[in-house]
N, C-alpha and C positions, 0 to 999 in steps of 0.2 A: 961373771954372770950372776952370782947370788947378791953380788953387792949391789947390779943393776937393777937385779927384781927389789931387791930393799927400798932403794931409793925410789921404784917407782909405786909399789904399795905404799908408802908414806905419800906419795902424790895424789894417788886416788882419794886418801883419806881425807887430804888437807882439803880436796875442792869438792868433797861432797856436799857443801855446805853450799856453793854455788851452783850447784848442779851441773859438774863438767866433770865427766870420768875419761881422763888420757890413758892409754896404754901402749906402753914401749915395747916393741920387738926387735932384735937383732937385723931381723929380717926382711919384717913386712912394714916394717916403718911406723906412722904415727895412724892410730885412731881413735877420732874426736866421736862422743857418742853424749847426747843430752841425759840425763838421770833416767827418765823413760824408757830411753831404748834400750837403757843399760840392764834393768830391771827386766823386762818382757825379753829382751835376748838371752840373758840371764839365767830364764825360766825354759825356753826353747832348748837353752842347749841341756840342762838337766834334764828336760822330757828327752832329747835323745838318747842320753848316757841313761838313764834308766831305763829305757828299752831297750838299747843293746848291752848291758851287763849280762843279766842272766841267759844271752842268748848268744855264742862263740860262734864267730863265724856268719852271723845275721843281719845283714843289713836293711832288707825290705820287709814291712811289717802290716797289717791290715788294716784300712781306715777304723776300725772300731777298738785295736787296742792302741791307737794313736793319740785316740779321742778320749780312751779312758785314764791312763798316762797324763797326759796334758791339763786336762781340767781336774785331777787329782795335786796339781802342780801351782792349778791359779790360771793356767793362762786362757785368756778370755777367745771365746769363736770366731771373730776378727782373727785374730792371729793365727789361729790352727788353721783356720781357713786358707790365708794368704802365704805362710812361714811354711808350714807342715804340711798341708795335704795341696798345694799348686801343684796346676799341668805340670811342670819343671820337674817333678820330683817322682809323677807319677810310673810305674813301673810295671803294671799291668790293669787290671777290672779289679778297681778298689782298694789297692795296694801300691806304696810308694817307698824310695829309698833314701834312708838316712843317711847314707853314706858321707855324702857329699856337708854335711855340716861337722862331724869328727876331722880333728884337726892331726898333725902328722905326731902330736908329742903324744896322742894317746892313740897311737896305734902302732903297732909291729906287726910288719909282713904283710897286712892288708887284713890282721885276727884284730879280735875289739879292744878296748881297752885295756891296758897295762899298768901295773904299778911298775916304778922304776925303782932301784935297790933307793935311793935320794930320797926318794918321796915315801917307802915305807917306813924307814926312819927317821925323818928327820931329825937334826941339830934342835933343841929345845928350847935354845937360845935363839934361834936365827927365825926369821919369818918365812908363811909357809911362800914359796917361789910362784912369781905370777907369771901364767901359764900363756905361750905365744898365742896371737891370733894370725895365720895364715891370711895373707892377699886376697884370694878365693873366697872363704871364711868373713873375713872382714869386709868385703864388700855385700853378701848376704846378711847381713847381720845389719848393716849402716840402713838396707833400704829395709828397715822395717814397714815403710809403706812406701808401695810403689803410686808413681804417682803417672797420670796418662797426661798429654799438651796435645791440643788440637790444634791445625793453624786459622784461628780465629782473628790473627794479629793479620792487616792486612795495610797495603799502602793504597787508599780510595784513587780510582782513576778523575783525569781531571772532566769535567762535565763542561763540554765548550754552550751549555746554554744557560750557565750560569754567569748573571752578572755582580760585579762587584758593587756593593751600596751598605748603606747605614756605617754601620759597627765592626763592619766586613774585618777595615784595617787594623780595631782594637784588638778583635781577637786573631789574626792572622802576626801582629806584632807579639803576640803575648808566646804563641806558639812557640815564633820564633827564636824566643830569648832563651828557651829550653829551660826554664825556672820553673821551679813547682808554684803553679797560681790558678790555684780553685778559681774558674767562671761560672757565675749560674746566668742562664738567659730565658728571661722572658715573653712575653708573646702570645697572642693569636694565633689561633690552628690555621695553618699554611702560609704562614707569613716565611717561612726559608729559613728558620733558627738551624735548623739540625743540617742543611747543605751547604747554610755558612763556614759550618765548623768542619762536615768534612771538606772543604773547596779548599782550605785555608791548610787542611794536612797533606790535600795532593797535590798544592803549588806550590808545598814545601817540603814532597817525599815524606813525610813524616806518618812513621808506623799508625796504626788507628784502630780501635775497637769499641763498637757501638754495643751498649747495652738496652733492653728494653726493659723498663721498668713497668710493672703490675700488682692488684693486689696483692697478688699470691709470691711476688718474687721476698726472697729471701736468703739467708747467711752462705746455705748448699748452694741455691744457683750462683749469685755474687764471691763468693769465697771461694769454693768446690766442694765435693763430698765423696762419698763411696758410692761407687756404679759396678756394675757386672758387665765383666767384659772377658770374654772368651772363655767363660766357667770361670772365672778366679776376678775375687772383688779388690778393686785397685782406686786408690783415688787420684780423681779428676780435678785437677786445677782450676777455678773457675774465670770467668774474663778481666776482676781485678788482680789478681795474681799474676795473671798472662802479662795483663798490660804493667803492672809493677817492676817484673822481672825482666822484659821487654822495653823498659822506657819509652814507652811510647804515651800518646793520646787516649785517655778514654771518656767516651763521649756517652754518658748517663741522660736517654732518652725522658719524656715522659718525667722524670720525679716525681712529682706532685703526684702521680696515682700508685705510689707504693704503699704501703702500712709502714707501723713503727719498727716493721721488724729490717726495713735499711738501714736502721741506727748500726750497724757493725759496722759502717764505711765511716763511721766519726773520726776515726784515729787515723785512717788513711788520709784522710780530709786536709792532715794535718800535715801529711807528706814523713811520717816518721814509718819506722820499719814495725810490722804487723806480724803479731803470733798468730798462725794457722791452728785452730785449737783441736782440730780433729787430727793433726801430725804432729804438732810440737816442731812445729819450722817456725825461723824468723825470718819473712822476707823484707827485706832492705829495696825501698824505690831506684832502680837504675838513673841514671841521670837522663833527663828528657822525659819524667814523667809527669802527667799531669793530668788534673781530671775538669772535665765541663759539662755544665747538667744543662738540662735545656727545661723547660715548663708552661705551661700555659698560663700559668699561674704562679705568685709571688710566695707560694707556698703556705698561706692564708687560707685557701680555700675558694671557693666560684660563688661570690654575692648574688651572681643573678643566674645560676642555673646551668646557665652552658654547659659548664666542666663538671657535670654531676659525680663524677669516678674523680674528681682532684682530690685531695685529702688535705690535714692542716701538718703543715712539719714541724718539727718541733724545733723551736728560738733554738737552744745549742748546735744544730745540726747546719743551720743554715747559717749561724755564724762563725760559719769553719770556712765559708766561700770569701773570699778576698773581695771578688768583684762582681757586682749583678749590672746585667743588662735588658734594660727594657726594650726590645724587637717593636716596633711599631709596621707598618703595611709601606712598602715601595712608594714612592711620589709616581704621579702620573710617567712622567715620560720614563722614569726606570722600567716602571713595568710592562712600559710600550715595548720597551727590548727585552724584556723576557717574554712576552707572548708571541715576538716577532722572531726570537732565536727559535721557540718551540715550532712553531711555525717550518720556519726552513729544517730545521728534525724532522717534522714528517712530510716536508717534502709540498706543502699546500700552501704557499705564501702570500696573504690576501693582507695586508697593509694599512689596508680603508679599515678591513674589519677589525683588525688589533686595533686600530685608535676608537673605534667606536666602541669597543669589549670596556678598554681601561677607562675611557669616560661613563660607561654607563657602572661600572664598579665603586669609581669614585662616588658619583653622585647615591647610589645606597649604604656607602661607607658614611657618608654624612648625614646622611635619613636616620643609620640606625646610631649615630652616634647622639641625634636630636630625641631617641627613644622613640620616632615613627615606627621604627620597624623592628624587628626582633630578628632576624635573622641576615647575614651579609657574604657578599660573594667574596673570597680570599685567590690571593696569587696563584693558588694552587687550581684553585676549579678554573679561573680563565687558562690556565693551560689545559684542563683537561676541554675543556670546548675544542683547544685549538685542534689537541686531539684529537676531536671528533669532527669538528668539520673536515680535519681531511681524509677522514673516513667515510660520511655521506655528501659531503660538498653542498652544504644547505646550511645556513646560516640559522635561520631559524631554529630547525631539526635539530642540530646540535646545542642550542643554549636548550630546546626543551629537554632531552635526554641527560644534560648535565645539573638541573637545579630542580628534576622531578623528586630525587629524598627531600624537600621542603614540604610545607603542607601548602594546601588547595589555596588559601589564599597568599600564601608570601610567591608563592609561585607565580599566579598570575598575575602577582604587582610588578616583580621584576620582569614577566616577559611583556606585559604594557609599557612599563616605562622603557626598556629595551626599541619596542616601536618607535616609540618619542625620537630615540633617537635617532633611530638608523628607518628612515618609513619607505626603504626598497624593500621592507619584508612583510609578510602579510602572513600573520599570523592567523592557524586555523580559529573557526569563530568558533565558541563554545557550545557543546553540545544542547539542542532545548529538548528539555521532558514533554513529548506534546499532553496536552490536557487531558485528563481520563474522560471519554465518551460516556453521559449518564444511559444507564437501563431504559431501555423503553417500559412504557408505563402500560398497564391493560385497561383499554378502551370499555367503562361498562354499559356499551351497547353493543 
């Protein structure tokens, strides 16, 4: 046994240098702990043993000589928090027990701490003996932070009103190869970037987690951080770690309107394994993961305003993406079957009017592409029309309730030319301000 502990004290010492402390047990086998943990658990269990020395017989102690103990010691309020004063340990109104972290080689009979005849003497030659960690022990001690998983990770159902088109195939092969290969895709707001990519993970079961990106989002949301969660603060894994660990799909909404503070996805970018800096974890990407951002924007910025909330990303970031793709608007007849699928979804299927929606889309898709008009109708508003006509069944009534957020006059260009096209509908006439009636005048007779 002494030669064991020799050999394994000379162990600890050799890989302090790499930061990996092993410790051998007879018993409880092998535990792997980072230099961090080693240190902070280190300090944990000195606060216990200081608190129960001078006390025979005592194991539950008062949050306040817990607290004074401990930060006489170093260890930081994270940790008294989570380690020391947890619901788990708690043992009545403000008082908790230590019991459970004293290990069996320092105790006798269930009294505190003991010197053994071995240990008060020791051999002056031989090294001092390294002290077992219990199973029990060792596993309190490994999760120096607990960590919480949501089930975020989901396999998207398949959506039968999606059609297949453009780029559908690029990235649904890319998926499928299960290799790490950054997509960024571009595009127009409702051109179908982001139900490409989930359609392509649920015609091939494949796990999925979509993020939305903001100005405000950052390292805690994308990474995880510390939350409070049932009196006792524990950290939360955040959706790149989920989807890392998980090997699945993750699908980075929006980009373009994050800040610089997304740069900590650079190295994941890169599909290598990521230090959690708030745990001192290294997580390793499972096989099958990968990531695809979607953007309105080439990450340049909105030259003509649209995208006011796009932001510029910065040249290394964006060249960690393999492959970009530029989303362009449906051809005519594709879109005739997405408005004609949404259609039979609610149940209202008018056939005439879906040809006549995608022709009149088309034609102000190329008005504003001529710079006539500054604003244009996308894949997504002709469905919400369809929506709505078969909720009032007025053809009219629903294109005006769907393009009324435009202003006064893009509005009533597109319901004029809408006329043009389709002239069974009779749109109301515009309201007239009648003239203001002058003052009568006082006759001076």
């Amino acid at each position: 046994m002494q030669e064991l502990a020799t050999q394994c004290k000379s162990l600890i010492f050799r890989e302090i240098e790499s930061h990996l402390f092993v410790y051998k047990s007879l018993r409880d086998g092998i535990l792997i702990l980072d230099r961090n943990s080693y240190i902070m658990n280190n300090l944990i269990q000195r606060t216990v043993e200081t608190l129960t020395a001078g006390s025979p017989n005592k194991w539950v102690f008062h949050r306040t000589e817990i607290c004074e103990v401990a930060r006489k010691l170093g260890v930081n309020w994270n940790d008294i928090n989570t380690q020391l004063l947890g619901s788990h340990l708690r043992a009545g109104r403000g008082t908790y027990d230590m019991s459970s972290f004293l290990t069996p080689s320092f105790r006798v009979n269930g009294s505190n701490p003991v010197t053994t005849p071995e240990a008060s003497a020791p051999d002056a030659t031989a090294p001092e003996p390294v002290k077992a960690v219990p199973s029990k022990v060792a596993f309190k001690l490994a999760q120096a932070v607990t960590s919480h998983i949501n089930s975020d990770v989901y396999i998207p159902d398949v959506d039968h009103t999606f059609v297949q088109w453009g780029d559908y195939s690029t990235v649904h092969t890319a998926i499928k190869s299960g290799l790490f290969y950054p997509i960024y895709i571009s595009g127009l707001s409702g051109n179908g970037k982001t139900m490409m990519v989930e359609q392509a993970c649920a015609r091939l079961k494949r796990e999925y987690i979509r993020v939305q990106i903001s100005p405000e989002t950052d390292e805690d949301d994308l990474i995880g951080g510390f939350r409070l969660l049932a009196g006792e603060t524990v950290f939360c894994k955040g959706p790149v770690i989920k989807a890392m660990e998980q090997g699945c799909i993750l699908l980075i909404d929006e980009i373009d309107r994050g800040s610089n503070k997304i740069m900590c996805l650079q190295g994941i970018l890169e599909g290598k394994p990521v230090l959690v800096k708030k745990t001192g974890q290294v997580v390793s990407p499972a096989p099958g993961f990968n990531v695809i951002a979607t953007a309105n924007t080439k990450g340049r910025g909105s030259e003509d305003g649209r995208f006011a909330a796009a932001s510029i990303i910065d040249e290394a970031f964006l060249e960690r993406f393999v492959a970009t793709i530029e989303q362009p608007f449906a051809s005519v007849a594709v879109e005739e079957k997405i408005v004609v699928k949404h259609m039979e979804k609610f149940g209202k299927l008018d056939v005439d009017f879906a040809n006549k929606l995608v022709t009149w889309s088309a034609v102000i898709r190329k008005t504003f592409e001529s710079d006539a008009i500054s604003d244009l109708v996308s894949t997504r508003r002709l469905c919400h029309i369809a929506q709505t006509f078969a909720i009032f069944s007025d053809r009219c009534r629903a294109i005006e309730l769907c393009i009324a957020r435009f202003d006064a006059d893009t509005r009533n260009a597109f319901l004029d030319l809408y006329t043009k096209i389709d002239p069974s509908i009779n749109p109301p006439a515009p309201a007239v301000t009648p003239a203001p009636v002058p003052a009568p005048v006082d006759s001076p007779f």
